[in-house]
Kinemage of the C-alpha trace (Angstrom):
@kinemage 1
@onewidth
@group {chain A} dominant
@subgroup {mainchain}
@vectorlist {calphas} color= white
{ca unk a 1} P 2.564 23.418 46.124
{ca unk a 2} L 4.349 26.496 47.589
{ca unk a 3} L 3.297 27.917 50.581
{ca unk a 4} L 2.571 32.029 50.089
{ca unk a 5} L 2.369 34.211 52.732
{ca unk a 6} L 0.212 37.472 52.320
{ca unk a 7} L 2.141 39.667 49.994
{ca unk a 8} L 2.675 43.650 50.185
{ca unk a 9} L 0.154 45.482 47.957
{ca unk a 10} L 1.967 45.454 44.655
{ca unk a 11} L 1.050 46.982 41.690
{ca unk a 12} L 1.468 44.710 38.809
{ca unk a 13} L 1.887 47.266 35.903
{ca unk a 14} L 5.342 48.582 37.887
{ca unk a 15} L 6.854 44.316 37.828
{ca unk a 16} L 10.268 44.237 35.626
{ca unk a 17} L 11.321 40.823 36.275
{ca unk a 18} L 8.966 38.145 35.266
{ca unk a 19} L 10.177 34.779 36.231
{ca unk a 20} L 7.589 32.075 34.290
{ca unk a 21} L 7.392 28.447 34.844
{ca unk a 22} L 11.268 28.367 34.716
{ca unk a 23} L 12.817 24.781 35.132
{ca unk a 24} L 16.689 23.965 34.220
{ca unk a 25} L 17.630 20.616 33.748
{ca unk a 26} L 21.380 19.558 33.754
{ca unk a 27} L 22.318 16.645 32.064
{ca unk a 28} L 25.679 15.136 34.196
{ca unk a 29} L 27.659 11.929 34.541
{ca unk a 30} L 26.011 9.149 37.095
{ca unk a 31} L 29.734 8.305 38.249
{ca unk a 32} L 32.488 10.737 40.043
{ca unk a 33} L 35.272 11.324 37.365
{ca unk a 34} L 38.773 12.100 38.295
{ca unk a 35} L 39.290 14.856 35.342
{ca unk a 36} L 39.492 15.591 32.252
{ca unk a 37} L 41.072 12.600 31.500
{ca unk a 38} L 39.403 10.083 32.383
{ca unk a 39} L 36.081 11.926 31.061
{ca unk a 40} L 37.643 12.213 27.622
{ca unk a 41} L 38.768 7.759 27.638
{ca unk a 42} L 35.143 7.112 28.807
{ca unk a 43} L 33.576 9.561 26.353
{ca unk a 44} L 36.005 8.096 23.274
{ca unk a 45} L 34.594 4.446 24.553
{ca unk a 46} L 31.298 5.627 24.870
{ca unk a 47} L 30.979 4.450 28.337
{ca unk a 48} L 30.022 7.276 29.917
{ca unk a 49} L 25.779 7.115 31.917
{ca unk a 50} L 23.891 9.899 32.385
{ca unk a 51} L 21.513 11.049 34.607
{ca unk a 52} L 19.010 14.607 34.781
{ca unk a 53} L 19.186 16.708 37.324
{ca unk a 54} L 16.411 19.543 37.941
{ca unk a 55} L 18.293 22.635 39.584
{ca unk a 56} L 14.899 24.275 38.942
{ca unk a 57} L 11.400 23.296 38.872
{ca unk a 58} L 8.778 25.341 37.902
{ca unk a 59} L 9.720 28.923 39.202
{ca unk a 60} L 7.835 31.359 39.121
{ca unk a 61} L 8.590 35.095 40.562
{ca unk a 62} L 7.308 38.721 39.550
{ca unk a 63} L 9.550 41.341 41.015
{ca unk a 64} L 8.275 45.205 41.169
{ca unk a 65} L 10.672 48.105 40.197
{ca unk a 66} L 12.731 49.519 43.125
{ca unk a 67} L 12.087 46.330 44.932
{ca unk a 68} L 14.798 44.731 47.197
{ca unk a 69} L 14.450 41.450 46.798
{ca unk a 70} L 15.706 38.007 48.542
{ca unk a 71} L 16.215 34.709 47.692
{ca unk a 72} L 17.489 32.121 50.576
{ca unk a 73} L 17.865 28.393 50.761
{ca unk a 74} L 20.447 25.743 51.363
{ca unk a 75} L 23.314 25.268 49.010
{ca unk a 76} L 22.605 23.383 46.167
{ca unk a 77} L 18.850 24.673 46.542
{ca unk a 78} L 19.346 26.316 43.044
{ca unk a 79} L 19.443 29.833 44.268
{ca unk a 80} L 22.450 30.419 42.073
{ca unk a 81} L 20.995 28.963 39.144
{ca unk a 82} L 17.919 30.874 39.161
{ca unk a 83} L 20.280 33.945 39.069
{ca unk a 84} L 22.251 32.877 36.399
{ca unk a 85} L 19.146 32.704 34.616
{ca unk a 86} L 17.747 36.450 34.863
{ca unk a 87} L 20.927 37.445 33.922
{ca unk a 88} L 20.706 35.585 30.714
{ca unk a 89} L 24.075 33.336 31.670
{ca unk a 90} L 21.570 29.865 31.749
{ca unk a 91} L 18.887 29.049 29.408
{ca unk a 92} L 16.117 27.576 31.178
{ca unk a 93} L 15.074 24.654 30.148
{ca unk a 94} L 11.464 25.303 30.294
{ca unk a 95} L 9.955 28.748 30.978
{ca unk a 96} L 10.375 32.425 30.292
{ca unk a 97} L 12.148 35.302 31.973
{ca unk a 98} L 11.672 38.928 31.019
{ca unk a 99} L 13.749 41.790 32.475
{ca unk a 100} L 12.619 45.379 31.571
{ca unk a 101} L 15.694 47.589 31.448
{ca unk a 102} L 19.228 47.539 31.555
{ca unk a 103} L 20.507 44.558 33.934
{ca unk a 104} L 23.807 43.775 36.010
{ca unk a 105} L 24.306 40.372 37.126
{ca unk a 106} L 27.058 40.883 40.008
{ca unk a 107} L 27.617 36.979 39.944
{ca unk a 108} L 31.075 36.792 40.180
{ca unk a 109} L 33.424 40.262 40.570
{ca unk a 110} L 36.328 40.232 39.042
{ca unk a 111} L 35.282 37.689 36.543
{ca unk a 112} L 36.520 40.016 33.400
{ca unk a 113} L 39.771 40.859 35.086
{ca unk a 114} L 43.687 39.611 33.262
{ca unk a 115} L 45.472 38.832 36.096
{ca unk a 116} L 48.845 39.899 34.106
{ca unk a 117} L 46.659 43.374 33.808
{ca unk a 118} L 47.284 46.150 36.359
{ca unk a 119} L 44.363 47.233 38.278
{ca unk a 120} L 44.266 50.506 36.207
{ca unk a 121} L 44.498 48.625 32.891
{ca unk a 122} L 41.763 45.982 34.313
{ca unk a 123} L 39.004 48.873 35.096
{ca unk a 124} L 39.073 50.290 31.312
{ca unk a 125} L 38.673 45.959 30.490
{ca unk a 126} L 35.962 45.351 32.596
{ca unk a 127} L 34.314 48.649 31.929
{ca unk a 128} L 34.013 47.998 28.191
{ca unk a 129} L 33.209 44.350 28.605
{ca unk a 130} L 29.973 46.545 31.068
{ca unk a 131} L 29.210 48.158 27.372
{ca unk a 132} L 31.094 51.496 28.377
{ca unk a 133} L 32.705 53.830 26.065
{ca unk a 134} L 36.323 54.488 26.792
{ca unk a 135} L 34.977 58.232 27.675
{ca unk a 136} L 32.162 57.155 30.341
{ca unk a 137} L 35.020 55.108 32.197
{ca unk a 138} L 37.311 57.911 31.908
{ca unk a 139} L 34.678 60.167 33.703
{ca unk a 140} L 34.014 57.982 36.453
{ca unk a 141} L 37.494 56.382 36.978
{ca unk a 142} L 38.668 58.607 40.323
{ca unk a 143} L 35.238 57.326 41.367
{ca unk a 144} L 35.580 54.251 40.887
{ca unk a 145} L 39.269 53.969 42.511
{ca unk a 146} L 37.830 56.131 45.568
{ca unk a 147} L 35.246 53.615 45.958
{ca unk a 148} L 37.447 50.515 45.994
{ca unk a 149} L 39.935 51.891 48.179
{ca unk a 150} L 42.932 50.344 46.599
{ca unk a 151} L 44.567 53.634 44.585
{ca unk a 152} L 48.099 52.904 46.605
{ca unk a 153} L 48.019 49.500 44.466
{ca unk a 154} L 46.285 50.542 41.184
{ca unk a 155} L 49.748 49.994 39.568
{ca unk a 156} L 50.123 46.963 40.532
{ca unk a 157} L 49.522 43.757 38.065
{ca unk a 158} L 46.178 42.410 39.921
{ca unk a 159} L 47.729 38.819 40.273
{ca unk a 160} L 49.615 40.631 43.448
{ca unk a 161} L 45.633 41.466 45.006
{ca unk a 162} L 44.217 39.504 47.208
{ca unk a 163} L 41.042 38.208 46.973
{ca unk a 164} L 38.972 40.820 48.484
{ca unk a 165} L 40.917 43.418 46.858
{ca unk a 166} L 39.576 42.111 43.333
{ca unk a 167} L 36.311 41.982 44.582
{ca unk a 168} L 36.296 45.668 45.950
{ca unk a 169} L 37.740 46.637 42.027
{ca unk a 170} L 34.894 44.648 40.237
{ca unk a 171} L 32.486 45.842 42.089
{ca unk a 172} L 33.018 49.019 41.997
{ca unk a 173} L 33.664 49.149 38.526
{ca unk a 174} L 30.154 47.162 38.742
{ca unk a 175} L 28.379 49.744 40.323
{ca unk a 176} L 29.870 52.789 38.622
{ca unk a 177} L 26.818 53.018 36.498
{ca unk a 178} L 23.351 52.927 38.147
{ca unk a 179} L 21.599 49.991 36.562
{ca unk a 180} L 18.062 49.397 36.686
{ca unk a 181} L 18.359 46.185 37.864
{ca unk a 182} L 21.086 44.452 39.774
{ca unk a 183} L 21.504 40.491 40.637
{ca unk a 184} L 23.523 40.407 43.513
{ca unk a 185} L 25.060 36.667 44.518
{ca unk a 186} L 26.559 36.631 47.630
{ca unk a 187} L 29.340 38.745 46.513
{ca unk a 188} L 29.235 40.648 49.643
{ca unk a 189} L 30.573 37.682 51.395
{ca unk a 190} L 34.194 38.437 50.432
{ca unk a 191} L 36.306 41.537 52.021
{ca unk a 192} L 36.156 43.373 55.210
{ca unk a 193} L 32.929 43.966 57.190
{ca unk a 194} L 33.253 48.092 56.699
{ca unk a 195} L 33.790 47.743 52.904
{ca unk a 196} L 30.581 45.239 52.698
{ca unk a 197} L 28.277 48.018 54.747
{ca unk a 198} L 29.535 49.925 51.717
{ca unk a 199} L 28.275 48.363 49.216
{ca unk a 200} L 25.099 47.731 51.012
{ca unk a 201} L 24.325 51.709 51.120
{ca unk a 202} L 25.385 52.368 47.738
{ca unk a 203} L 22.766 49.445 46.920
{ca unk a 204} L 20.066 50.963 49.082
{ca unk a 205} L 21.020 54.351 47.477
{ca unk a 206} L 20.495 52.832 44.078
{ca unk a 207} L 17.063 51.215 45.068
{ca unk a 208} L 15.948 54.808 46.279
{ca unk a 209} L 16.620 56.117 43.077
{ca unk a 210} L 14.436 53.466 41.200
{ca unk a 211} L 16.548 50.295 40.898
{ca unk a 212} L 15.346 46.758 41.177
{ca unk a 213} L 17.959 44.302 43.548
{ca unk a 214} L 17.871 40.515 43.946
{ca unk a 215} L 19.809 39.034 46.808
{ca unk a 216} L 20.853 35.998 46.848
{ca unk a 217} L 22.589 35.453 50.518
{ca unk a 218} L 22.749 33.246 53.527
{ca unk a 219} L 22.734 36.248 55.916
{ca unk a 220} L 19.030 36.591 57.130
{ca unk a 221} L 19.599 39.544 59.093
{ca unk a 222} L 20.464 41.694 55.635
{ca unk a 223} L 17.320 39.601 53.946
{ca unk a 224} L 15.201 41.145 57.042
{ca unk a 225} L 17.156 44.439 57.198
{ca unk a 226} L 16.788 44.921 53.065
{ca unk a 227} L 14.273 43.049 51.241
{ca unk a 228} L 10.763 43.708 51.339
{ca unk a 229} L 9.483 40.065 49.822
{ca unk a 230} L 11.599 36.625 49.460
{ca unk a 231} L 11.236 33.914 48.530
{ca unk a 232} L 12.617 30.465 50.140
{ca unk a 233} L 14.303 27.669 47.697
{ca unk a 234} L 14.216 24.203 48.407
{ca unk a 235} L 15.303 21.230 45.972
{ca unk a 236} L 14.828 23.923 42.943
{ca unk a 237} L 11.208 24.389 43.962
{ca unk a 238} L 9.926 27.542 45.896
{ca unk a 239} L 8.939 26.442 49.028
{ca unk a 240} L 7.391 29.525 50.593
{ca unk a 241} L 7.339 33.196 49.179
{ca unk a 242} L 6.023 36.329 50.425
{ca unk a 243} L 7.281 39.101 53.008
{ca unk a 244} L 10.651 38.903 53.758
{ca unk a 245} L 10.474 38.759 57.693
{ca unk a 246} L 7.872 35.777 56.992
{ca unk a 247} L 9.803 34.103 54.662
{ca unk a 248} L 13.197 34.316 56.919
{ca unk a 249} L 10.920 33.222 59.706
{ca unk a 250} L 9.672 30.091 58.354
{ca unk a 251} L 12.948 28.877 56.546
{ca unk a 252} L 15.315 28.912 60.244
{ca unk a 253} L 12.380 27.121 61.715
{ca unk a 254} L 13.204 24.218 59.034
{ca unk a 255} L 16.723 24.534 59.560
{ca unk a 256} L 16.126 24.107 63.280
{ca unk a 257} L 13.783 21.045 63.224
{ca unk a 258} L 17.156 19.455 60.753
{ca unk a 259} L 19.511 19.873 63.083
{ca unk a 260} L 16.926 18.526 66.245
């Protein structure tokens, strides 16, 4: 059973996220296959095994609005996963999740982006694929090119960006609109220390205005600095949940009795 640590008063008629009994189970080949190839001979033959995998196992998480919240955990620990499934990406396998209000899963920036597409071109694309009208992206595009920091290359077909140049461009066009609630995965990890600060206190300025944040990252100082709760994923099972500090606390002890 998980461990809890004595949570913050909370009240529960102010939770949006309810996270029920969630468990995802991923069917996926018992042997390592080459490609696509060989998948599609031993699939024609009928040769291919089998085996389930549980990425999650009986999660269960209420977050409260204009909560910053953290998730932390080794990779492969399903942090990702359990992510993909507030934002509606996954369906879990067994379980429930509710989110009360408009949500934006910053999974992967840039994901909505034609490479072939200038960056100009690319923030009307990605804005409407957001469910903005042509005229709300208008309004906010200086914005949105302030923000990113790239208006000498907005031009430019966004194959020539580099990687952290995308990710500045998606999320700012991300974060043009103030959702109220926002799944963050790691995305801060890419670009320039300065630019990441950034997007950490337009974040925090969201969450003082109301928004709910999950963070999923492997930097504890920003869980400790940000998040009020956490909760610690191990194996697709929460293994201890409560106040953040705690929480942090309690998962590098584990990582430092591994590595003993």
């Amino acid at each position: 059973m998980a461990q809890k640590e004595p949570d913050l008063y909370i009240d529960e008629e102010d939770f949006v996220i309810h996270v029920e009994g969630v468990s995802v189970q991923y069917r996926i080949p018992r042997e390592q296959l080459s490609g696509i190839k060989e998948y599609a001979i031993r699939w024609l033959q009928r040769r291919l095994q089998y085996r389930n995998f549980w990425a999650l196992n009986d999660v269960s998480i209420e977050v409260q609005k204009g909560e910053f919240f953290g998730i932390v955990g080794r990779n492969g620990a399903g942090k990702s996963t359990l992510l993909k499934v507030m934002a509606r990406v996954v369906r879990p396998t067994l379980g429930r999740v509710v989110m009360l209000g408009r949500t934006a899963p910053l999974l992967e920036l840039g994901a909505g982006f034609h490479p072939e597409l200038t960056g100009r071109e690319n923030i009307f694309l990605n804005g409407a694929l957001l469910g903005l009208s042509r005229k709300e992206v208008v309004e906010r595009f200086d914005e949105i090119i302030a923000f990113s920091e790239i208006d000498e290359f907005i031009d430019a077909p966004l194959r020539t960006y580099s990687t952290g140049m995308v990710a500045r461009l998606g999320f700012s066009v991300a974060t043009s609109v103030r959702p109220d609630i926002m799944l963050v995965d790691e995305v801060l990890s890419v670009g320039d220390s300065q630019f990441q600060e950034k997007c950490l206190a337009r974040m925090s300025a969201f969450q003082e205005q109301g928004t709910t944040i999950v963070l999923v990252t492997h930097s504890m100082d920003r869980v400790e600095a940000f998040c009020e709760r956490a909760i610690w994923l191990d194996g697709g099972k929460i293994a201890v949940q409560g106040e953040a500090s705690a929480v942090v606390s309690q998962y590098l002890q584990a990582l430092k009795k591994t590595k003993a």
